[in-house]
Each structure stands twice: as structure tokens, then as C-alpha cells.
C-alpha positions as a Markdown table, in Angstrom:
| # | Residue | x | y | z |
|---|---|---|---|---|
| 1 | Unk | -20.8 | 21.9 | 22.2 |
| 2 | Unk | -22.1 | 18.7 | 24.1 |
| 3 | Unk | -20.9 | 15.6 | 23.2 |
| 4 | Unk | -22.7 | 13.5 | 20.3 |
| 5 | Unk | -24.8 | 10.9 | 22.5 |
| 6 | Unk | -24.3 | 8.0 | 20.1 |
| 7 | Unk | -20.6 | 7.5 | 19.5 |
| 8 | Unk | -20.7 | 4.6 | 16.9 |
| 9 | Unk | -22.4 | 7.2 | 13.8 |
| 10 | Unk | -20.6 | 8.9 | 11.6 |
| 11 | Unk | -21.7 | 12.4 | 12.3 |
| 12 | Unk | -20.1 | 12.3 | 15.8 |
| 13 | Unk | -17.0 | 11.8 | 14.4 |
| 14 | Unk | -17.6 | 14.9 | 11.7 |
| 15 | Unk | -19.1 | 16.5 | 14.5 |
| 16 | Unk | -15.9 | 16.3 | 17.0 |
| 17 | Unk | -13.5 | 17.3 | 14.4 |
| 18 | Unk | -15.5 | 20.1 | 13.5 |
| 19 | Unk | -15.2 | 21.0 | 17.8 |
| 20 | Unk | -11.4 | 20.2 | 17.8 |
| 21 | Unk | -11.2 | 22.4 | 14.4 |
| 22 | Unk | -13.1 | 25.6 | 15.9 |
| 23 | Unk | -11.6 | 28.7 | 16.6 |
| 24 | Unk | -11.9 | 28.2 | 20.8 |
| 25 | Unk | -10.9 | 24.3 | 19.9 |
| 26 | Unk | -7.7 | 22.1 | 20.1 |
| 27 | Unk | -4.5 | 24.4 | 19.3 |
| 28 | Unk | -2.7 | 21.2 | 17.5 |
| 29 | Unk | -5.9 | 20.3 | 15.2 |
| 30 | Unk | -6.5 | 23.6 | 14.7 |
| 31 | Unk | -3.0 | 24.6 | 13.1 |
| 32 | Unk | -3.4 | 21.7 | 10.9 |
| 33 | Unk | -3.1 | 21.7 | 7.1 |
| 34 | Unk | -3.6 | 19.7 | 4.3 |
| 35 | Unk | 0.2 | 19.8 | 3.7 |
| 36 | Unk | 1.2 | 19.0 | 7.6 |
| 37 | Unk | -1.0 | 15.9 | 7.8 |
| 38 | Unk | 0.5 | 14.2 | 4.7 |
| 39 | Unk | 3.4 | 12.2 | 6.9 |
| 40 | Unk | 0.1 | 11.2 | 9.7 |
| 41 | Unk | -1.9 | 9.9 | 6.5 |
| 42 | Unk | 1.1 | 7.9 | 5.2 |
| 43 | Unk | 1.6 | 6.4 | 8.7 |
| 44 | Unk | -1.8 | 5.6 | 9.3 |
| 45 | Unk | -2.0 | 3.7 | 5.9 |
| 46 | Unk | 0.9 | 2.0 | 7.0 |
| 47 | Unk | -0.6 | 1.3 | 10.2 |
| 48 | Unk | -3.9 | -0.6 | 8.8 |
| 49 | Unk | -1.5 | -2.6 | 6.2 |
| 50 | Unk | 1.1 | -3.9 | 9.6 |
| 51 | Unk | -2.7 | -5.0 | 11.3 |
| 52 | Unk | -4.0 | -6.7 | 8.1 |
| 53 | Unk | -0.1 | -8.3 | 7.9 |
| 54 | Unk | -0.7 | -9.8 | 11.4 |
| 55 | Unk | -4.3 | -10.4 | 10.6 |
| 56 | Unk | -5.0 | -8.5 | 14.3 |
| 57 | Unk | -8.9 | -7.6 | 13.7 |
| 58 | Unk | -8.5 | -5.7 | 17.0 |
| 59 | Unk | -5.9 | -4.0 | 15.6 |
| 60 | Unk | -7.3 | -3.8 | 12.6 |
| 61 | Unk | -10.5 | -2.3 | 13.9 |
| 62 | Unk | -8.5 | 1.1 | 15.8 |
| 63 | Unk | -6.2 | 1.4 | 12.7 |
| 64 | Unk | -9.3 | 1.7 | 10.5 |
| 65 | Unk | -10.6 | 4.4 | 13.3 |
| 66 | Unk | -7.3 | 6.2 | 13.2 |
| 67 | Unk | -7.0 | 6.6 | 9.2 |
| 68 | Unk | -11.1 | 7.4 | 9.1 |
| 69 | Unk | -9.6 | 10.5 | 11.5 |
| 70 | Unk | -7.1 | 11.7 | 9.1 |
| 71 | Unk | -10.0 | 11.7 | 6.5 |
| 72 | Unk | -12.6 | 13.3 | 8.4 |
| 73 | Unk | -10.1 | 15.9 | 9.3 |
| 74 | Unk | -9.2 | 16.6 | 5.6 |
| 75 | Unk | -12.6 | 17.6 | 5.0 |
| 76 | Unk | -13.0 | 19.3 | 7.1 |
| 77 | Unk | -10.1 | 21.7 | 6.3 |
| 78 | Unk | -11.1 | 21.9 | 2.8 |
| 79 | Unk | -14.7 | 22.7 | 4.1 |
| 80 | Unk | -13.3 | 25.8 | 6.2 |
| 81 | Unk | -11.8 | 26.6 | 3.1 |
| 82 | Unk | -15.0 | 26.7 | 0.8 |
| 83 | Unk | -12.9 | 23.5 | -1.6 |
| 84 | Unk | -15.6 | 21.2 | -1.0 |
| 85 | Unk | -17.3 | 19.3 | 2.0 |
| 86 | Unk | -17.3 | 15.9 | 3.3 |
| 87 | Unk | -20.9 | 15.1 | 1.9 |
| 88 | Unk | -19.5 | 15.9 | -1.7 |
| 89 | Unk | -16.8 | 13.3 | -0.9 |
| 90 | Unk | -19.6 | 10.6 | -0.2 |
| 91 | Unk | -21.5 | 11.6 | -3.3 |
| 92 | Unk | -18.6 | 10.9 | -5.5 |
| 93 | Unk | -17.8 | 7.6 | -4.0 |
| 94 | Unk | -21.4 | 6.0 | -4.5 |
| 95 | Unk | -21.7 | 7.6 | -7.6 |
| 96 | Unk | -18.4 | 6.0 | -8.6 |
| 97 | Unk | -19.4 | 2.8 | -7.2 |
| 98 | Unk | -22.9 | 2.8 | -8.9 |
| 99 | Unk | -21.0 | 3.7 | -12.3 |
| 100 | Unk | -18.5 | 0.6 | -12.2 |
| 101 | Unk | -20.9 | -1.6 | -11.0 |
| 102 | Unk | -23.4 | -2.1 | -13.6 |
| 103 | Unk | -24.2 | -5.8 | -12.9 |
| 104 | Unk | -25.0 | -5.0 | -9.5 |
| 105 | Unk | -26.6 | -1.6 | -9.5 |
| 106 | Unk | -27.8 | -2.1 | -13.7 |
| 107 | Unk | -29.1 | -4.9 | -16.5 |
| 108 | Unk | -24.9 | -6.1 | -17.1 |
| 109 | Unk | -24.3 | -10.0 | -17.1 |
| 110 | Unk | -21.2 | -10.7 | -15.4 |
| 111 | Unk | -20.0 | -14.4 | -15.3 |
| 112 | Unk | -17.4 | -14.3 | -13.0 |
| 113 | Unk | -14.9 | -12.0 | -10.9 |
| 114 | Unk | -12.4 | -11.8 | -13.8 |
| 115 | Unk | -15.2 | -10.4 | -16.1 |
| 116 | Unk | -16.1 | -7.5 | -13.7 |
| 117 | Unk | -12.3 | -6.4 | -12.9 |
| 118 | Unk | -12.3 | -6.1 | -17.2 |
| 119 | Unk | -15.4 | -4.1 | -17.3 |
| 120 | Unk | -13.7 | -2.1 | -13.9 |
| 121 | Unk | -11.0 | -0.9 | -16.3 |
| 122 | Unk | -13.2 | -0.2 | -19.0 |
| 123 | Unk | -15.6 | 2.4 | -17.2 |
| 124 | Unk | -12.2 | 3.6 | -15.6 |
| 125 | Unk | -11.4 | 4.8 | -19.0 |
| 126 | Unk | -14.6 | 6.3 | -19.9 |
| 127 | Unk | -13.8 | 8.5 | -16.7 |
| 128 | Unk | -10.6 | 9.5 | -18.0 |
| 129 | Unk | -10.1 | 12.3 | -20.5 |
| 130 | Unk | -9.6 | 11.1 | -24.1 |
| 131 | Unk | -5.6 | 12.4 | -24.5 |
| 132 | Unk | -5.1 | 10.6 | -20.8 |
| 133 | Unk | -2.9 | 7.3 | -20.4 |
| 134 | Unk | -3.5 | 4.6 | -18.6 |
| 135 | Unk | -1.2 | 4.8 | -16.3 |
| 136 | Unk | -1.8 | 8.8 | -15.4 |
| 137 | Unk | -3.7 | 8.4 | -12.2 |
| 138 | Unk | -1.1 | 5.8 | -10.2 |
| 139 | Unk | -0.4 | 7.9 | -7.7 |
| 140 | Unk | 3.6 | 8.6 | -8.4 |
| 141 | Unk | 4.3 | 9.0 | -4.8 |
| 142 | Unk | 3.6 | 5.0 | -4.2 |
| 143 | Unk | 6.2 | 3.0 | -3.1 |
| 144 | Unk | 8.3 | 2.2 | -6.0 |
| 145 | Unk | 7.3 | -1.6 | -6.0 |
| 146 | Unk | 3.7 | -1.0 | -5.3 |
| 147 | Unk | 4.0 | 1.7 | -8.3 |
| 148 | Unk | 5.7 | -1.1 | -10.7 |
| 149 | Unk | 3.4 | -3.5 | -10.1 |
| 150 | Unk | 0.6 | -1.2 | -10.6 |
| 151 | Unk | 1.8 | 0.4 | -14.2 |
| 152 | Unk | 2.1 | -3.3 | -15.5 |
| 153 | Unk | -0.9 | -4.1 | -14.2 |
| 154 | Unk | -2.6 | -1.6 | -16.5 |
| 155 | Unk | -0.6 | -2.2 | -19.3 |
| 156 | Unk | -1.4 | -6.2 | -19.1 |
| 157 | Unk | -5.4 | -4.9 | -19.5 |
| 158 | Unk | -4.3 | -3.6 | -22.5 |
| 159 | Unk | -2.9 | -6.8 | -23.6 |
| 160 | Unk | 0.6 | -5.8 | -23.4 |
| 161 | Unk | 2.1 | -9.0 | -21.7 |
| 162 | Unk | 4.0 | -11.9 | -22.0 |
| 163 | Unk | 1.8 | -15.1 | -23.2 |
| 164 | Unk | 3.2 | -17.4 | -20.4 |
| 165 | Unk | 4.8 | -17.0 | -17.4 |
| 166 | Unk | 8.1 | -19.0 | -19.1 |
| 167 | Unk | 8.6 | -15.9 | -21.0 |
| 168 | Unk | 8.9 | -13.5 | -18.2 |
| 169 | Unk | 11.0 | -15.7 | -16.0 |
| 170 | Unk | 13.7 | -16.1 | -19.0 |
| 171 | Unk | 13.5 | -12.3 | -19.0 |
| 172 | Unk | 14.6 | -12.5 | -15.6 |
| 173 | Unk | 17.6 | -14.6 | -16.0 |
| 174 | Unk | 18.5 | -12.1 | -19.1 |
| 175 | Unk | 18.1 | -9.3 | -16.2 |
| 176 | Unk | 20.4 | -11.0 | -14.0 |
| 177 | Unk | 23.3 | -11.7 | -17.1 |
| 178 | Unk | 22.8 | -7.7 | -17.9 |
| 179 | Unk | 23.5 | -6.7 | -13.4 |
| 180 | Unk | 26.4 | -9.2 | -13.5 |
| 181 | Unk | 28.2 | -7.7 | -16.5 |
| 182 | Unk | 27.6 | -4.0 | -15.5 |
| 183 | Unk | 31.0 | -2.5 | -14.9 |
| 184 | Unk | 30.1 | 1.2 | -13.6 |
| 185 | Unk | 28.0 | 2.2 | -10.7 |
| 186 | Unk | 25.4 | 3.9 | -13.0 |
| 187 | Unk | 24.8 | 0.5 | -15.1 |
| 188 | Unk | 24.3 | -1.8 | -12.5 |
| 189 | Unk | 21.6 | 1.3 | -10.8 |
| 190 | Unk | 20.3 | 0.8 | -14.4 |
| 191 | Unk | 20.1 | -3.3 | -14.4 |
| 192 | Unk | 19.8 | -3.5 | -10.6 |
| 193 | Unk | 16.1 | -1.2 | -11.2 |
| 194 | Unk | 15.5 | -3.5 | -14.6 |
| 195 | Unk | 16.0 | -7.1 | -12.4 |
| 196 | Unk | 13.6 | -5.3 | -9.5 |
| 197 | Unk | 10.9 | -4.1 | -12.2 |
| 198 | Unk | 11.2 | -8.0 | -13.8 |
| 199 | Unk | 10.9 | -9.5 | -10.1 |
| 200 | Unk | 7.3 | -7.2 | -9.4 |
| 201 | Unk | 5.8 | -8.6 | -12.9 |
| 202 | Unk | 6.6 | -11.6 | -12.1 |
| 203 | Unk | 4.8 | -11.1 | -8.9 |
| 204 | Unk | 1.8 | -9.4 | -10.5 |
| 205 | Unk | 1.8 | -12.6 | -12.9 |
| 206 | Unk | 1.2 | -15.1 | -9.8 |
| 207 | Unk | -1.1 | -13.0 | -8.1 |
| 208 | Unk | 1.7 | -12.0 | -5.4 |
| 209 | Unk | 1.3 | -8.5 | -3.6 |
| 210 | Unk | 4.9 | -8.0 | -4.0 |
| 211 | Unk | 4.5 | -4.9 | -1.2 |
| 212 | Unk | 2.8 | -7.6 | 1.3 |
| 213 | Unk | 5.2 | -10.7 | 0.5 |
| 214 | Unk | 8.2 | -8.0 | 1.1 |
| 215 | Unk | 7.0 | -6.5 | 4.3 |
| 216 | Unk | 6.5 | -10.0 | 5.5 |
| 217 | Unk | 10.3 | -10.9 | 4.6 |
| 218 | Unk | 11.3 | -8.1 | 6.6 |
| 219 | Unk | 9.5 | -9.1 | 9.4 |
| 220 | Unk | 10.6 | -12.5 | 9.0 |
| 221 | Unk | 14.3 | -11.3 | 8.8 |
| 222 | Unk | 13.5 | -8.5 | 12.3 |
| 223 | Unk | 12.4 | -12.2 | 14.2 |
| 224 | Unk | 14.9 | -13.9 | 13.6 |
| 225 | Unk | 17.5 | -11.3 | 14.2 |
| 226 | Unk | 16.1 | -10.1 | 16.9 |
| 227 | Unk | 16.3 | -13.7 | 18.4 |
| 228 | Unk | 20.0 | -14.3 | 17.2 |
| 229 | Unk | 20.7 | -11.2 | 19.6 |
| 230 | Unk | 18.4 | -12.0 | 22.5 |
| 231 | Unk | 20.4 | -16.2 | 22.1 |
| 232 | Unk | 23.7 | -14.0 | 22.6 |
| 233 | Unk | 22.7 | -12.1 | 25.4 |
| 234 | Unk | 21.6 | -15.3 | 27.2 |
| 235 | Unk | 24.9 | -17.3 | 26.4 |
| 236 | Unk | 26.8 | -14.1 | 27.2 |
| 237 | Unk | 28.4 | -13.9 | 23.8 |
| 238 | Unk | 28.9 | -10.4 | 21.9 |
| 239 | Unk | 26.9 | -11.0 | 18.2 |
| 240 | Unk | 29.9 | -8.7 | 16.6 |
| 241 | Unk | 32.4 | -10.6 | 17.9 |
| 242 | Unk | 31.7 | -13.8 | 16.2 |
| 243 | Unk | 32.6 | -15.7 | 13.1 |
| 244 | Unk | 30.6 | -15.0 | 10.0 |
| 245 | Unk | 30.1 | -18.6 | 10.2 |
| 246 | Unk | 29.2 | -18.7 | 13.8 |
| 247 | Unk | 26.8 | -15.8 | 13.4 |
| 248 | Unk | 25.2 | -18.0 | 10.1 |
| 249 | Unk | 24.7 | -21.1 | 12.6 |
| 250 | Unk | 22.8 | -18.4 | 14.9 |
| 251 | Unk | 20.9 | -17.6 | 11.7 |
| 252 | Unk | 20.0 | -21.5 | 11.0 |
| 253 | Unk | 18.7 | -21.8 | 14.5 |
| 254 | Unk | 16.7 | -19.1 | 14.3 |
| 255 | Unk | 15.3 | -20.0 | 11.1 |
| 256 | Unk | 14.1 | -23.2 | 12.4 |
| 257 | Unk | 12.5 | -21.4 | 15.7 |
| 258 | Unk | 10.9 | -18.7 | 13.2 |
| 259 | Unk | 9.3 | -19.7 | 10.1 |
């Protein structure tokens, strides 16, 4: 096979993984499963989400290349198994997109964006089968706060929320009474997963991506760490050795050198 002359379409990159899949092709691709490219799909969503994070459109733009792989590749294993093909994965999409989008693609009146994600949730449920919940189709394997904030999501289309954000944040404070009176390990696993699941509606409430806002704390807390240890290596001190209240006064300097 000769190589697709225009690089930038879509069918060169079906086409190459179709080469690297072939039975005279790449001995890695070719081994390849559905089940032994879960971790690479994971880490290529992760990936896009660290370049959007940093807001690196260069990034960004190879990331998006590098996850568009893992999906090209998945279909094409499930094509050389006679599941389905790529194009069928296409149709569904636009058909999908046509479907919820009836004030685009119909004769709906929408009057703002709040009105469409509504109607979204009510053409979700006319795709769903009439004994299905809500929630059903949240991927479980999600991380768990991504998951939480998700579930009450749903439920809050359904009107099952609190009126005000006063109410939830006294259910928080009722949270943290129940984790401080625990006494066994079990209960406080029990009130610690309670106070988190309070902390993500919350979040969900004030329009907070509670995945995004925690990713950034933890690169926020790998900075300034990272720069308490590079100060010690400079001043020749060993970060172990010191005071808790020595390595605290690191921490305040490196808060005000890393916002």
C-alpha cells in the first residue's frame, strides 16, 4: 500500500490503521484487542483533559490526534470482526445529533441555552427503553467524582434538588457533624463518602467541574512542592529533616511564588 497523498483527511488515517492492522502489518497493532487498548483509551482521555487544563492548543491539537487513533483503531477491530464498521459509527452520531437538535436541524423554538440542555434530556429519554433509569447509561467506570456529579445531575432534571444553594451547604455542615462523630473505621468510610458526595453537588450547583477544579489543586499542590524541594536543594537543607513548622514556612513561600 502507498501512502494516502493527503494526510489531513480522514480516510488516511482509516486507511493507515487498516495497513498497520493487516496480516503483513505492524506486529504490536496487529495483536491488539478491544480489551488490551482499554488502559491507552483511558490515558489518552486523560491526555486531552491535562492539555485543555493548561489550555496548550498545541498540545491540545496532538492529544486530539492521539485519542482520534485509539478510535479509528477500535473500528477497525470490530470491523475485522464483522461487529460493525467505522461508517456505522458516523451514521449514529449525526443521526443522534440531528435527533437532539431539533431547533437547529427542525421547526423547535429554543430561547436560550438552558432551554436546549432541558429538551437534550428529554429526547435522551425517548432513546432510552421505558423500564430504564436515568442514571443507567453513566458510565460506572468514571471516576467516582465525575460519576457523583453526573448521577445528581440527572436527578436535578428530574427536579429532585434542593431549592437554594443554602440548603445544600447546611447539609454539608450536617455531613461534617456525622464524619466527626464516627467512631469505627467503617462509619467514617460511610460519612467520609457522604461529606465527598455533598462536596460534588455542591459543585454541580455552582457550575464547578469538580474533576477539573481537583486536578488543578493537585497541580497546584505538585508546584509548589516541587519548588519547596528544589528551595532545599539550593540552601543545602534536607526537606525531611526540618520542623513541621519550618517545612509550613517553605509552604507559605511557595504559595506566594505559585498561585
Amino acid at each position: 500500500m502507498s501512502l494516502p497523498k493527503d494526510l489531513s483527511q480522514f480516510s488516511a488515517l482509516v486507511a493507515i490503521i487498516a495497513r498497520l492492522r493487516a496480516p503483513d502489518g505492524c506486529p504490536w497493532d496487529r495483536k491488539q484487542t478491544h480489551a488490551s487498548l482499554r488502559e491507552n483509551l483511558l490515558s489518552e482521555c486523560y491526555e486531552v483533559l491535562e492539555a485543555l487544563d493548561e489550555r496548550d492548543s498545541a498540545k491540545l491539537r496532538d492529544e486530539l490526534g492521539d485519542l482520534l487513533m485509539q478510535i479509528v483503531l477500535h473500528g477497525q477491530i470490530a470491523t475485522e470482526a464483522g461487529d460493525f464498521q467505522l461508517g456505522e459509527v458516523i451514521r449514529n452520531i449525526n443521526t443522534k445529533l440531528i435527533h437532539r437538535h431539533p431547533h437547529i436541524f427542525g421547526s423547535k423554538k429554543v430561547k436560550d441555552a438552558e432551554e436546549v440542555a432541558l429538551n437534550w434530556e428529554v429526547l435522551k429519554g425517548e432513546e432510552r427503553e421505558a423500564d430504564t433509569s436515568i442514571l443507567e447509561s453513566v458510565p460506572k467506570q468514571m471516576p467516582a467524582l465525575g460519576y457523583s456529579q453526573e448521577i445528581q445531575r440527572r436527578a436535578a432534571h428530574l427536579g429532585f434538588d434542593w431549592e437554594d444553594d443554602s440548603g445544600v451547604i447546611d447539609k454539608l455542615a450536617e455531613e461534617v457533624g456525622e464524619f466527626k462523630r464516627a467512631d469505627s473505621q467503617e462509619q467514617r468510610d460511610k460519612e467520609f463518602g457522604d461529606l465527598l458526595f455533598t462536596l460534588a453537588n455542591i459543585a454541580r450547583r455552582m457550575g464547578i467541574d469538580l474533576e477539573a477544579a481537583l486536578r488543578q489543586a493537585n497541580r497546584r499542590f505538585y508546584k509548589r512542592f516541587t519548588y519547596m524541594e528544589e528551595v532545599c536543594r539550593k540552601r543545602g537543607l534536607n526537606f525531611g529533616d526540618l520542623s513541621f513548622d519550618e517545612q509550613n514556612a517553605l509552604w507559605e513561600e511557595a504559595k506566594k511564588k505559585i498561585k
